[in-house]
C-alpha positions in Angstrom: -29.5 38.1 36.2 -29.7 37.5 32.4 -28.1 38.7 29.4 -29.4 38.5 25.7 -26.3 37.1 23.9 -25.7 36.3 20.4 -23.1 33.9 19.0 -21.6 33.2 15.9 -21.0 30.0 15.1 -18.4 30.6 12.3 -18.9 27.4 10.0 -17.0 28.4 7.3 -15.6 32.1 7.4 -17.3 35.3 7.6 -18.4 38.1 5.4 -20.4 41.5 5.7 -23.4 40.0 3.1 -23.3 36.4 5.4 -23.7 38.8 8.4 -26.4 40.5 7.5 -28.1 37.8 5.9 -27.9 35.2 9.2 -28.9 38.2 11.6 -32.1 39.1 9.4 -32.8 34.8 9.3 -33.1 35.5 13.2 -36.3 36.5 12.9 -35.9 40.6 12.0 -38.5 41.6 9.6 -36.9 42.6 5.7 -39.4 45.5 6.0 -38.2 46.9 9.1 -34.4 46.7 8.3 -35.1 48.3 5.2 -36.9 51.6 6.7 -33.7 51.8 8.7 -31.2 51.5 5.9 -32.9 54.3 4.0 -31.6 56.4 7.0 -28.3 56.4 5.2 -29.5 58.6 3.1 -27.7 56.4 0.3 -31.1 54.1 -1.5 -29.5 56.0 -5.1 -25.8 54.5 -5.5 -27.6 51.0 -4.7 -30.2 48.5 -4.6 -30.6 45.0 -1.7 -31.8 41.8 -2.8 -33.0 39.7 -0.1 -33.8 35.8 -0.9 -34.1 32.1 0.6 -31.9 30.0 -0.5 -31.4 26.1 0.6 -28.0 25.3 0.8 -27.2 21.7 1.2 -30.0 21.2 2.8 -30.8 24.3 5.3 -33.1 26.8 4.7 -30.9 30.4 5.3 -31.1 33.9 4.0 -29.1 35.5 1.3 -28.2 39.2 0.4 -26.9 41.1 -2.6 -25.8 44.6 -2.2 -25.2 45.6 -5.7 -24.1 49.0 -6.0 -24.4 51.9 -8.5 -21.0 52.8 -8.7 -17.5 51.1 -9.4 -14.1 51.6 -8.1 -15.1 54.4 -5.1 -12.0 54.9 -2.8 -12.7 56.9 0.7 -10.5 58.0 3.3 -12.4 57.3 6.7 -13.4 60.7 7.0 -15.5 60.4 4.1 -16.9 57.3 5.7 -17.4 58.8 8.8 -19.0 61.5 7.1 -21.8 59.4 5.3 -22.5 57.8 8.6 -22.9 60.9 11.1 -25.3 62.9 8.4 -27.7 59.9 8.1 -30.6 59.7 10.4 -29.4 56.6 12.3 -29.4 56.5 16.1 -26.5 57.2 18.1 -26.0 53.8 18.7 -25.7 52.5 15.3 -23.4 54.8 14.3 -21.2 54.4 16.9 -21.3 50.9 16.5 -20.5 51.3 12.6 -17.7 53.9 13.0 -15.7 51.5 15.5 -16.2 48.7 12.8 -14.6 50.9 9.9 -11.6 52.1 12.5 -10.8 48.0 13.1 -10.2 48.1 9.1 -8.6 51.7 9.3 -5.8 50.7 11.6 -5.1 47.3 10.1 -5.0 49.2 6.6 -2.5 51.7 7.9 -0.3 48.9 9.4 -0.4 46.8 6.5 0.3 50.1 4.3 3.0 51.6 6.5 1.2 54.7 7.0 -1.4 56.6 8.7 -4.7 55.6 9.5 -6.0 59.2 8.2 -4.3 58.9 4.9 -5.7 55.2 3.8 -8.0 54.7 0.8 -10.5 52.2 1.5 -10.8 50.1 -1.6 -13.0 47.3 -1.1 -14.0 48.0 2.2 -14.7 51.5 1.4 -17.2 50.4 -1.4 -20.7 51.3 -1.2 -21.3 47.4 -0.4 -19.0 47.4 2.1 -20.6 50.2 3.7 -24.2 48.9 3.5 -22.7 45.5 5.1 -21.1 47.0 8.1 -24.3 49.9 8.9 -26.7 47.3 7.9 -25.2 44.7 10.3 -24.9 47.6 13.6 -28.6 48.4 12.4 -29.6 44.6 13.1 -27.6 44.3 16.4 -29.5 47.3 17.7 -32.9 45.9 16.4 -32.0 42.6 18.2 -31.2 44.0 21.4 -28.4 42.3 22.0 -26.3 42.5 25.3 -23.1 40.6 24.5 -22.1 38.7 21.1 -19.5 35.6 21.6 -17.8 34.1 18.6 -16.0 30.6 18.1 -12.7 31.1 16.6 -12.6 31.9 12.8 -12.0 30.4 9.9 -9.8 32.3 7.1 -9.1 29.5 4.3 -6.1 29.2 2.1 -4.6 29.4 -0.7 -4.6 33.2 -2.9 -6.9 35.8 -3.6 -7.2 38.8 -6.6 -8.0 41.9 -5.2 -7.1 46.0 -5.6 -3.7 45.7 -4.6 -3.2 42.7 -7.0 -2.6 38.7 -6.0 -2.5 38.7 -2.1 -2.0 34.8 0.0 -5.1 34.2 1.8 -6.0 35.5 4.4 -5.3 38.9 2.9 -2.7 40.7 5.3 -5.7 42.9 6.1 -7.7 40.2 7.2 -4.7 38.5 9.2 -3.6 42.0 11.0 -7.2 42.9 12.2 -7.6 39.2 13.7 -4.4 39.9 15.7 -5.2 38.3 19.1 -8.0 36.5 17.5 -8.3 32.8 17.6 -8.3 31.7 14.2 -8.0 28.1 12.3 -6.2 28.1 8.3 -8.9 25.4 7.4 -8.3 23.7 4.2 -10.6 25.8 2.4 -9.3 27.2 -1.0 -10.4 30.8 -1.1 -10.8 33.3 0.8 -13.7 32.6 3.0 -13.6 35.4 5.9 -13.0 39.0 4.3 -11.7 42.2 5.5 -15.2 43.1 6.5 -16.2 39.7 8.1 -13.0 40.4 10.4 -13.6 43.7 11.3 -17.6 42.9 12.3 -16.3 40.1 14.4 -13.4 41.6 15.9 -15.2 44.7 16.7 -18.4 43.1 18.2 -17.1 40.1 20.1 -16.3 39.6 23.3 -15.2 37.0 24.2 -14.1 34.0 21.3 -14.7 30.9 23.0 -16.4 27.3 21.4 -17.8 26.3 24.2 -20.7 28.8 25.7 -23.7 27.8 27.9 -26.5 29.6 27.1 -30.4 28.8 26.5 -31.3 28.7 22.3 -34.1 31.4 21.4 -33.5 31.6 17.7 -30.9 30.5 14.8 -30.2 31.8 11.6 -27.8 31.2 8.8 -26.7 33.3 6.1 -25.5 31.7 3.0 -22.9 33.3 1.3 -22.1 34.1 -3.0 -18.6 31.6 -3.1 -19.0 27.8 -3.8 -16.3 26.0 -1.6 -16.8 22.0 -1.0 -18.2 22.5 2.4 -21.4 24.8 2.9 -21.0 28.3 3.0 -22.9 29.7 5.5 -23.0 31.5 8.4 -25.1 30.4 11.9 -25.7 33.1 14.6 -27.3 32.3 17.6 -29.6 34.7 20.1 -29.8 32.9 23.2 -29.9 34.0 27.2 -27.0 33.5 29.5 -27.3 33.6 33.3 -25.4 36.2 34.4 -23.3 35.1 37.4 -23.4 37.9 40.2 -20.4 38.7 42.5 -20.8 40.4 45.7 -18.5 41.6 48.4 -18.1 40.3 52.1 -16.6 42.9 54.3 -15.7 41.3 57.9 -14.2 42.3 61.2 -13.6 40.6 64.5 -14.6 43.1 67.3 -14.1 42.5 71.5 -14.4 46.0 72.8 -17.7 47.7 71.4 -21.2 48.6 73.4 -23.6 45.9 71.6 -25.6 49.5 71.0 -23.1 50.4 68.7 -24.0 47.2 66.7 -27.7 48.1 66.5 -27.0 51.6 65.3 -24.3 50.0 62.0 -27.1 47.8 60.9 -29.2 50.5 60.3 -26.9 52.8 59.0 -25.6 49.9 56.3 -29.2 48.9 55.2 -29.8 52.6 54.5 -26.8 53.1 52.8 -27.8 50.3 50.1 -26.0 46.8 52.1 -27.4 44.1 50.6 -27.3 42.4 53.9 -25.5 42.8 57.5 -25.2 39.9 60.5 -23.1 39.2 63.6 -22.2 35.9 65.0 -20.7 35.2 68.3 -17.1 33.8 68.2 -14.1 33.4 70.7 -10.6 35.2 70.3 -6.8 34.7 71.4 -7.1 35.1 74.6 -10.4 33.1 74.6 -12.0 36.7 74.4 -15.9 36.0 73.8 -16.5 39.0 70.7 -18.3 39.7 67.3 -17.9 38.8 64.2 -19.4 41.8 61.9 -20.2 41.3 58.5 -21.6 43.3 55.9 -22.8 42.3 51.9 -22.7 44.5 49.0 -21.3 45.2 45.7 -18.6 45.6 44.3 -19.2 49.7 43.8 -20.1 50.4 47.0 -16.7 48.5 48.9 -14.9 51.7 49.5 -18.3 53.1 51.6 -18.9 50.1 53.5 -15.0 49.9 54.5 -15.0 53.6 55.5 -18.5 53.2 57.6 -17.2 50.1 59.6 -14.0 52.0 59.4 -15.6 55.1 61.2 -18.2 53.8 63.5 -16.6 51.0 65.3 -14.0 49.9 67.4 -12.2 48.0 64.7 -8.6 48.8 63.7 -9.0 46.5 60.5 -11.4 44.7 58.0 -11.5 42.5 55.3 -13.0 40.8 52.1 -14.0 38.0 50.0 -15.1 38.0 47.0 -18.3 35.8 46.5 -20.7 34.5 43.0 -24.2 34.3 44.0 -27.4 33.2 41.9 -30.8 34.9 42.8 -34.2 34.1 41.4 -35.9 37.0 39.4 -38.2 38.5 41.2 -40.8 41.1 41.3 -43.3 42.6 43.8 -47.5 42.4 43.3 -50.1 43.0 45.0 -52.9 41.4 46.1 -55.9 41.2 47.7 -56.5 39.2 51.1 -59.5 39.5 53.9 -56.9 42.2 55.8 -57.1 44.4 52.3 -54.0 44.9 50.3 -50.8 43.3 50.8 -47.8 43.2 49.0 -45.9 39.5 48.3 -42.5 39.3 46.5 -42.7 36.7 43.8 -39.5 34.4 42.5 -39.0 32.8 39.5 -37.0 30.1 38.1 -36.8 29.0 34.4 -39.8 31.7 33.9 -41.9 29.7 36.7 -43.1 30.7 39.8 -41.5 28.5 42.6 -42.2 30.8 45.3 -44.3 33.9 46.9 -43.7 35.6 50.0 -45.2 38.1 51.8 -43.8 41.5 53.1 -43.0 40.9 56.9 -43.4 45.0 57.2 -47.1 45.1 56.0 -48.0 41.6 58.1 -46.7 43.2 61.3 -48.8 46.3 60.4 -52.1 44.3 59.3 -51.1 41.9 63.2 -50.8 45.6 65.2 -53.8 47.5 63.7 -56.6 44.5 63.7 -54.6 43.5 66.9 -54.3 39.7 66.2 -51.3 37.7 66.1 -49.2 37.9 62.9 -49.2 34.0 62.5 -52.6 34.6 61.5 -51.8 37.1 59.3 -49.5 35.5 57.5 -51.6 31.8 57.4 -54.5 33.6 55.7 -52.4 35.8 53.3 -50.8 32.1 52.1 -54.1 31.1 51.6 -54.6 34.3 49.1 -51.6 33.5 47.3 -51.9 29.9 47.1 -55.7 30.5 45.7 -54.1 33.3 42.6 -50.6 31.5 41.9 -50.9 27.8 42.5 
């Protein structure tokens, strides 16, 4: 299984307008995102300049949000209001409402008081709000599965801001990274913002620098402040292997009709067992018995223990806990001097390694032209050897 991960490879701090420009150098088209940031129902308190820009060397994206109005404070509610009247999809807005309750709580803390009676001052900003509904917008037109982070970088030093001269990071930044794995670099300034922190904190799911994954695309937004390293922002969209765990569910068993055994397997297949087999073993008491074992998922361990439970002799069972890697796979079919037949096909790395053909449909095709099913299976190799290799 795969997942569709992005990861942002923090280089120098994080801000909403470095977010939204290193998502949209992925690859999204300008025109697209725009259509969908009209849904806000907001295009007349501002305007979005989007722009190349080379910084020290590397081609990224840049944004300006410059808005029509000046020193707007909301509560959340307000916030929460603009966002569930636009014409967004559900998603979006859920994904931007979360966002702005990161910053809500940290703001209370900070504050000392309630989350519903905090002014948003910068954050609450009609470029604050374009950054954070712009950047859910783009992580919905991505179609992203998981986002990973490295740790983040906050700078040093002091910064001017609403509530007057505050030490960087700004005790709103530092409270919503609680838990987050940061690094005071020797930046002077204040390179991750309120908003940065709350995208990233929100979002991520796991912070971790080391991540293998396969590279699809890279972007990099380059942010407004000049500090002596680059200001940017990378983002990666890559695919991960997903590892799969499954379930073994196991019993010894000494005293049961081997009729019994033939009636379980076809009760566990039908009940959705990913696979069931017996082998032959010795007890105490050099008892020759059975060793049952049945595969699934982690969902359905509670059914499987109450079947083996119920329909045999055991008086106990247990587990393991197993990874497994499959190929992807799909089922075709395709033509062969029997007629139809349908062959499961596995790939690995987006190649075709291997096709097989249904053993169901062979034993049919064998019993009907009464021949043996070697041969139906040599010439249905030959089909698929002819159309995949």
């Amino acid at each position: 299984m795969e997942e569709r991960i992005l990861y942002f490879d923090i280089v120098n701090g994080i801000s909403g307008d470095m977010t939204i420009a290193s998502l949209l150098n992925l690859g999204v088209p300008k025109e697209i995102f725009l259509e969908e940031l009209k849904k806000l129902n907001l295009n007349n308190e501002f305007s979005i300049e989007i722009d190349s820009k080379n910084e020290s060397g590397i081609v990224g994206t840049k944004v300006n949000v410059i808005a029509k109005e000046s020193n707007a404070h909301r509560h959340l509610v307000d916030i929460f209001d603009i966002i569930d009247k636009s014409n967004l999809n559900d998603r979006i807005k859920d994904r931007a409402k979360k966002i702005f309750m990161t910053v809500g709580e940290a703001e209370a803390k900070v504050h000392g008081t309630t989350i519903d009676k905090i002014h948003f001052h910068e954050v609450g900003a009609i470029d604050s709000i374009v950054d954070i509904v712009g950047c859910s917008i783009l992580i919905d037109l991505l179609n992203i599965d998981k986002v990973y982070s490295s740790c983040v970088p906050v700078g040093s030093g002091f910064v001017k801001c609403d509530h007057g001269i505050m030490p960087v990071p700004a005790p709103a930044t530092i409270e919503i990274l609680r838990g987050v794995p940061v690094r005071l670099n020797s930046v002077e300034g204040e390179c991750t913002t309120p908003t940065g922190a709350a995208i990233i904190k929100t979002l991520c799911s796991e912070f971790i620098d080391k991540l293998e994954f396969e590279v699809n695309q890279i972007g990099y937004g380059i942010g407004h402040k000049k500090f002596e390293i680059p200001n940017m922002l990378r983002t990666i969209v890559g695919i991960k292997k997903k590892e799969e765990v499954i379930y073994e569910i196991s019993c010894n068993i000494d005293d049961m009709s081997s009729e019994i055994f033939s009636y379980l397997y076809d009760k566990v297949i039908e009940e959705g067992a990913l696979d069931i087999y017996t082998e032959s073993i010795h007890m105490k008491k050099n008892r020759p018995a059975i060793k049952l074992s049945v595969l699934c998922e982690k969902k359905d361990l509670d059914k499987f223990n109450e079947i083996i439970l119920m329909e045999t002799s055991t008086f106990g069972i247990r587990y393991k806990e197993y990874k497994r890697k499959t190929l992807s796979r799909k089922f075709e079919k395709i033509n062969c001097e029997y007629g139809e037949v349908t062959v499961k096909i596995g790939y690995y790395k987006n190649k075709i390694i291997k096709v097989t053909p249904e053993y169901e449909e062979c034993k049919n095709i064998a019993k009907n032209a009464n021949i043996s099913i070697k041969f139906v299976y040599d010439s249905i190799n030959c089909s698929i050897k002819n159309k995949f290799f």
